[in-house]
C-alpha positions in Angstrom: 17.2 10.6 -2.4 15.0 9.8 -5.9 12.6 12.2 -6.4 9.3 11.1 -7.1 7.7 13.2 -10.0 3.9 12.8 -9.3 1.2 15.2 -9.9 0.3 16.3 -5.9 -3.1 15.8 -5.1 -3.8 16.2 -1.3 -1.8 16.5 1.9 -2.7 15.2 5.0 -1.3 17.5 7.8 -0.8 16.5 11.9 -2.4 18.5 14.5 0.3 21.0 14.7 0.5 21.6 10.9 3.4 19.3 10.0 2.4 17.6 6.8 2.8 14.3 7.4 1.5 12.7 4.1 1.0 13.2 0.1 -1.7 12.0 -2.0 -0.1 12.2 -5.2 -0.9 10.0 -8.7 1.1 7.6 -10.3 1.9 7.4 -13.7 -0.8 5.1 -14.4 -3.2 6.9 -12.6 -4.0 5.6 -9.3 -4.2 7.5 -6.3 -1.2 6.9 -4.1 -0.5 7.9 -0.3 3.0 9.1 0.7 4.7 9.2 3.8 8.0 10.0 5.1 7.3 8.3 8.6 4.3 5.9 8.6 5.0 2.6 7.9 3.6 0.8 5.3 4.9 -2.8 3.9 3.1 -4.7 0.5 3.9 -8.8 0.6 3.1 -10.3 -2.7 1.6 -13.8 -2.4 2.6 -15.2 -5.6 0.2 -18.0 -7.7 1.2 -21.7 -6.5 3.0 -22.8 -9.4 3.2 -26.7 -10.5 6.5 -27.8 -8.3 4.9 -25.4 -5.2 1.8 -27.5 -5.7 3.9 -31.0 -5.6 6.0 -29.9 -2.3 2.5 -28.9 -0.7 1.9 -32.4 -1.1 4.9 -33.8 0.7 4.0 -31.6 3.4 5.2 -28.3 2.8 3.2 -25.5 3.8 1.6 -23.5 1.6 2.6 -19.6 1.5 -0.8 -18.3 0.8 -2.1 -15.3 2.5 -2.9 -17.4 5.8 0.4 -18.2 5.8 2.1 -14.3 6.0 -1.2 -13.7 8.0 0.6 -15.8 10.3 3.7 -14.7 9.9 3.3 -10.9 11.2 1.1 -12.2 14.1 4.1 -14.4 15.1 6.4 -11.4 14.3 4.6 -9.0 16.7 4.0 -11.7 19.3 8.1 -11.4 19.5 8.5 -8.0 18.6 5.8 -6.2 20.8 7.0 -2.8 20.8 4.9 -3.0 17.6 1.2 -2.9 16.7 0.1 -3.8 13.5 -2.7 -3.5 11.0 -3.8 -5.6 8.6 -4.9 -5.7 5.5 -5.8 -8.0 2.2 -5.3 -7.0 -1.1 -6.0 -8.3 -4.1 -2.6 -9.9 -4.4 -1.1 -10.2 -1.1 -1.6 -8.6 2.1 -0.5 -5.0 3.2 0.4 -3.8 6.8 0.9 -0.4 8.3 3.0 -0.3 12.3 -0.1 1.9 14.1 1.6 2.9 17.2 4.9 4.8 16.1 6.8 6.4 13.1 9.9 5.5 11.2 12.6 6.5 8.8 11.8 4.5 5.6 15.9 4.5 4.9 16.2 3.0 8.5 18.4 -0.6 9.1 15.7 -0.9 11.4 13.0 -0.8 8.5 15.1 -2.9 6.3 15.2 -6.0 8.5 12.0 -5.9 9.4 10.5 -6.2 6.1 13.1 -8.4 5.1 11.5 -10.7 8.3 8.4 -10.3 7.3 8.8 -11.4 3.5 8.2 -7.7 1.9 8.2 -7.2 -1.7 12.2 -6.5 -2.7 11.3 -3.8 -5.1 8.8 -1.9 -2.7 12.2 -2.6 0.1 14.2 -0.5 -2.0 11.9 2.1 -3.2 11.6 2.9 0.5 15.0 3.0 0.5 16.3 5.2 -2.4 13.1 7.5 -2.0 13.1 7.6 1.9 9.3 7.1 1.3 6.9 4.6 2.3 4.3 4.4 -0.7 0.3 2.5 -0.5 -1.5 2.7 -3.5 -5.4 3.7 -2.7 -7.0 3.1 -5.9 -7.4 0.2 -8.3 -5.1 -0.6 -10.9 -7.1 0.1 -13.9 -6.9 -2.6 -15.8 -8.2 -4.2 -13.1 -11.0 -2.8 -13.7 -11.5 -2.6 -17.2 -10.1 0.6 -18.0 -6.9 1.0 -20.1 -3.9 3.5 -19.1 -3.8 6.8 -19.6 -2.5 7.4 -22.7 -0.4 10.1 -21.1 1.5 11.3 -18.6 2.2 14.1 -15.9 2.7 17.2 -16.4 0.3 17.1 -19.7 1.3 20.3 -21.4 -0.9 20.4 -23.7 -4.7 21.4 -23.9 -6.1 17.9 -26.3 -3.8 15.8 -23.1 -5.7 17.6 -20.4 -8.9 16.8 -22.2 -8.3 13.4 -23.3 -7.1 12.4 -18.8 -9.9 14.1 -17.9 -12.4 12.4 -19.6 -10.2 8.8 -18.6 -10.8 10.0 -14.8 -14.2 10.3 -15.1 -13.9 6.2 -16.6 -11.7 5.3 -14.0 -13.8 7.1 -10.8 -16.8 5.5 -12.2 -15.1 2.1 -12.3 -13.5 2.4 -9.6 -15.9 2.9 -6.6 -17.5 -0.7 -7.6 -14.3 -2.1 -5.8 -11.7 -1.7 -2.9 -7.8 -1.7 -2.9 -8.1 -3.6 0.5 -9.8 -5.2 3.3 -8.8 -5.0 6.7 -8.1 -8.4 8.0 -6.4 -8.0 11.7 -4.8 -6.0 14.4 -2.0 -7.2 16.4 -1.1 -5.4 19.3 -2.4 -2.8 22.1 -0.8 -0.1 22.0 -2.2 3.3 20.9 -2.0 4.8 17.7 0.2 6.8 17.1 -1.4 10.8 17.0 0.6 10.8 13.3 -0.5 7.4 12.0 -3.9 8.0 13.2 -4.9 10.6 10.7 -2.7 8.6 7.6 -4.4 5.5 8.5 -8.2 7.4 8.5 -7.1 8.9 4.8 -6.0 5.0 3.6 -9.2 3.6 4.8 -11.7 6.1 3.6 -10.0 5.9 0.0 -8.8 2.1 -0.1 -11.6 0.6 1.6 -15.0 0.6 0.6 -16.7 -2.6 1.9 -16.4 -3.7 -1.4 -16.5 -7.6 -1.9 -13.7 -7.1 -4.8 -10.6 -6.2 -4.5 -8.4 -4.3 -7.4 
């Protein structure tokens, strides 16, 4: 198992005290949510490049964000033991299984993201860190603001400084956008008790009814 080496900043604990998830931030600052159990998957929609663009016109369909969309409804129409929630982001779409929990080093995880056209690095992080990562806040140059110039632990008094005035940029910035939007839910069955309070944490710090999305 990788460790991940994160500044922690939050936990997120069930009813009977079990921590469940870790808001932690990434080396380039963002705010990112943890979890051994809940499942989360990213799929990148990548730009139509020039020969995509010519076999759309010869009747192949596009793989735009509809298209995936699609895709996990189709999935969980076949697959209902599942119950899925949706999500745009800025560069794909993200989904997170509501209605149980998982081991993120599972077989079981690996095809199913593999089915559902996951991002193959985010497959293996999963994998090597037995972690399922979402990222809550915008990348910063997104949004205008460059990286931090350093990086956790900061040891020293002018590096503490110097990130603490970049978070104050990068709040600022960032509450003018959203990471996501949800899109969909497919499936009836209840939340999980587990997912329930990790989902509430995602929204409230990845969604902000925002029209733009970083």
């Amino acid at each position: 198992k990788r460790q991940i080496r994160e500044e922690v900043l939050d936990e997120i604990s069930a009813g009977d005290g079990r921590v469940v998830a870790v808001l932690s931030r990434n080396s380039y600052g963002a705010t990112v949510l943890n979890s051994d159990t809940v499942l989360f998957g990213d799929i990148d929609v990548p730009e139509t490049g020039v020969l995509a663009r010519l076999l759309e016109k010869f009747g192949r369909r596009k793989k735009d964000k509809d298209y995936y969309l699609a895709k996990i409804r189709l999935y969980q129409e076949n697959n209902p033991g599942y119950t899925f929630r949706v999500y745009e982001t800025r560069a794909g779409l993200r989904f997170v299984i509501i209605n149980r929990v998982f081991e993120a080093d599972s077989g079981q995880v690996g095809s199913l993201f593999a089915d559902l056209g996951v991002d193959p690095l985010y497959m293996q992080l999963c994998k090597h860190q037995t972690c399922f990562r979402a990222r809550l806040t915008p990348k910063p140059w997104r949004i205008g603001v460059d990286r931090p110039d350093s990086r956790f632990p900061r040891e020293s008094r002018s590096d503490r400084n110097a990130f603490e005035d970049w978070l104050r940029t990068y709040r600022a910035a960032s509450v003018k956008v959203s990471v996501v939007r949800h899109l969909a839910t497919f499936g009836f069955d209840p939340v999980h008790p587990d997912v329930d309070r990790v989902v509430a944490v995602h929204d409230r710090h990845a969604s902000h009814g925002h029209a733009g999305l970083a």
